[in-house]
C-alpha positions in Angstrom: 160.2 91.0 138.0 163.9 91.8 137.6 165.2 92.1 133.5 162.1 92.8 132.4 160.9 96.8 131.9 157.8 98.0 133.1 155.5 98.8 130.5 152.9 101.5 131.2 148.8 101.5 130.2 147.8 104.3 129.6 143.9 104.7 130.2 141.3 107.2 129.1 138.0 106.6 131.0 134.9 108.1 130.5 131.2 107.1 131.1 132.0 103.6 131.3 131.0 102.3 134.7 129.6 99.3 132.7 132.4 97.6 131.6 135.6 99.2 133.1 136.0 96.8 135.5 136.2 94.1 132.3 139.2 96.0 130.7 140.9 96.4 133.9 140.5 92.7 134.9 141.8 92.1 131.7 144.8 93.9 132.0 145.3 92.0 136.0 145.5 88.9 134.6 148.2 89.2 132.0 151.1 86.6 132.2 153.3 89.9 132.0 153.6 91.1 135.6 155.2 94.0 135.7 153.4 97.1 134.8 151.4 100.0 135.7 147.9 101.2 134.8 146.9 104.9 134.1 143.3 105.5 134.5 142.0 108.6 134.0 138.5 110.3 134.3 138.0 112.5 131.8 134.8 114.6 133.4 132.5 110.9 134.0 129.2 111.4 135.0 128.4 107.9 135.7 129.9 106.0 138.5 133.2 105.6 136.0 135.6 107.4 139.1 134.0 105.4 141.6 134.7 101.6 140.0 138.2 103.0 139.1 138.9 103.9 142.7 138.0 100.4 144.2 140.5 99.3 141.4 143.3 101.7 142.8 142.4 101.0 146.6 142.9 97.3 145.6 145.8 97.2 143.5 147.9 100.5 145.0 151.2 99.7 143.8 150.1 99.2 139.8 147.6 101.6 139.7 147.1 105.3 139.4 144.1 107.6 139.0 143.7 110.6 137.6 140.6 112.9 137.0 139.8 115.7 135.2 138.2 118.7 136.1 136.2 118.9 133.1 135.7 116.7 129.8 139.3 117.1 127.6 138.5 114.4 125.0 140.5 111.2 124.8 144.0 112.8 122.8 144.8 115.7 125.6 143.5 112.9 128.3 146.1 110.5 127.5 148.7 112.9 127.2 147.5 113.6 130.7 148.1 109.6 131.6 151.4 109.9 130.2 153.0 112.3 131.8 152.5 110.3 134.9 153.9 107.3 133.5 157.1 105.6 134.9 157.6 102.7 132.5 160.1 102.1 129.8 157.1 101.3 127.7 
């Protein structure tokens, strides 16, 4: 999608196997195609990681996943997301 800059998501995850897959189907089917989602697990101990990688395997090019080794909390986990983000936004 030439002219238009990429805008990054950035995601914090945790325990939220649930309904994860409803935000990040969400997010797919936006009219505004290009962006990037930043997911990442912030110490789950559901199956959070494991939806989240299905997500990634399918959608390689839009996605990245991150996990942490331990539970940071949702400021220092997003901070986390966006140093890995490429977007103008």
């Amino acid at each position: 999608m030439q002219g238009k800059s990429k805008v990054s998501i950035l995601m914090g995850i945790y325990n939220c196997a649930d309904t994860l897959s409803d935000a990040i189907d969400s997010i797919i089917k936006q009219t505004y195609a290009n962006w990037e989602l930043i997911l990442c697990d912030d110490g789950s101990q559901d199956d959070t990681y494991k939806v989240a990688a299905k997500y990634k395997e399918k959608y390689p090019d839009k996605i990245i996943l991150l996990k942490n080794k331990k539970n940071i909390r949702l400021a220092a986990t997003l901070n986390h997301c966006a140093k890995h983000a490429t977007g103008k936004y």
